[in-house]
N, C-alpha and C positions, 0 to 999 in steps of 0.2 A: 439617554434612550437606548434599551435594546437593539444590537444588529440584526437585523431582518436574519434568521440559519434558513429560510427556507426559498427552493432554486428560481432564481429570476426568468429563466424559460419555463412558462407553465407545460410546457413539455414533460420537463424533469419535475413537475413537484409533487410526485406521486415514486418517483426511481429513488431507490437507494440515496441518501445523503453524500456518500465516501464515492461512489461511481458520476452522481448528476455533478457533483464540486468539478471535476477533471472535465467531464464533457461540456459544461459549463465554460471552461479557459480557455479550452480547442477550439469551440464552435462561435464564441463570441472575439477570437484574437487576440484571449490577454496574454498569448504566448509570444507575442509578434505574427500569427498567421491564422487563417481564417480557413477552418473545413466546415463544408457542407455536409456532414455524419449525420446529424440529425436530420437533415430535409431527405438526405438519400432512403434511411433506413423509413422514415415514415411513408414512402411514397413506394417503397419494395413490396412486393408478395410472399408469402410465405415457403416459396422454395429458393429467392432471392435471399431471402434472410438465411436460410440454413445454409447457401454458398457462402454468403459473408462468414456468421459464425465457423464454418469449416476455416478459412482463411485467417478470420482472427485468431483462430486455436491454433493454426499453423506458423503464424507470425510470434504469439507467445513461446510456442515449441523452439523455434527458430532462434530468440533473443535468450531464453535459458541457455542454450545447448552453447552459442557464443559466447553470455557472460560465465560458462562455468571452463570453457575452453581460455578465456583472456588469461595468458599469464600473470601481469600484471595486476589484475585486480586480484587474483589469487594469492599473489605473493603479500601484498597488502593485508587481504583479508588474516594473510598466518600472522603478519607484522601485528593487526591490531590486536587478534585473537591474543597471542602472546603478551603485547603491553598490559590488556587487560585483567591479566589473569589475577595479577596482583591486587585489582580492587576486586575482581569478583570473590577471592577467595577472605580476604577482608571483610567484604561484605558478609559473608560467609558465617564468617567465625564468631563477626557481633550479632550477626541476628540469634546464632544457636546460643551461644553466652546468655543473649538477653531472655530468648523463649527461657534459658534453665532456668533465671532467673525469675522470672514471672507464676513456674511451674514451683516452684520452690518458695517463692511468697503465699500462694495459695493452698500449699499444704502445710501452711504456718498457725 
């Protein structure tokens, strides 16, 4: 039997798939914790909500500005950038080989 893909809170079953899956874990505890996000925002007014949205855009701004400042994760991200290079550039080289390939059968 098919898995049910559509959101268990009839809240969400109308919201984006990739947003209601996340609010979905938060709101019901499968993260280990339980927020009330949903009960809050449905029960707000509509100058309530544009304070939140202000505040969520600020807490996004907030966590960018942090993850592009961690050295750490930076230093990583060059480390993996650089291991990868080797396959991206591989990958690279067979897909152009193979298009010529293909382009060259067809004008056979």
């Amino acid at each position: 039997m098919a898995k049910d893909k559509k959101a268990k809170d009839t809240r969400l079953q109308n919201f984006p798939k990739k947003w209601a899956s996340i609010l979905e874990k938060l709101c019901n505890g499968e993260d280990g914790s339980k927020d009330d996000f949903l009960d809050t925002a449905q029960q707000s007014s509509k100058d309530d909500l544009d304070k939140m949205i202000v505040k969520f855009n600020e807490n996004l701004a907030d966590f960018r500005k942090d993850m592009d400042a961690d050295t750490d994760l930076q230093d990583k991200k060059e480390a993996y950038a650089e291991a990868a290079s080797f396959y991206r550039d591989g990958i690279k080289v067979n897909e152009a080989k193979a298009m010529y390939c293909i382009y060259l059968k067809r004008s056979i």
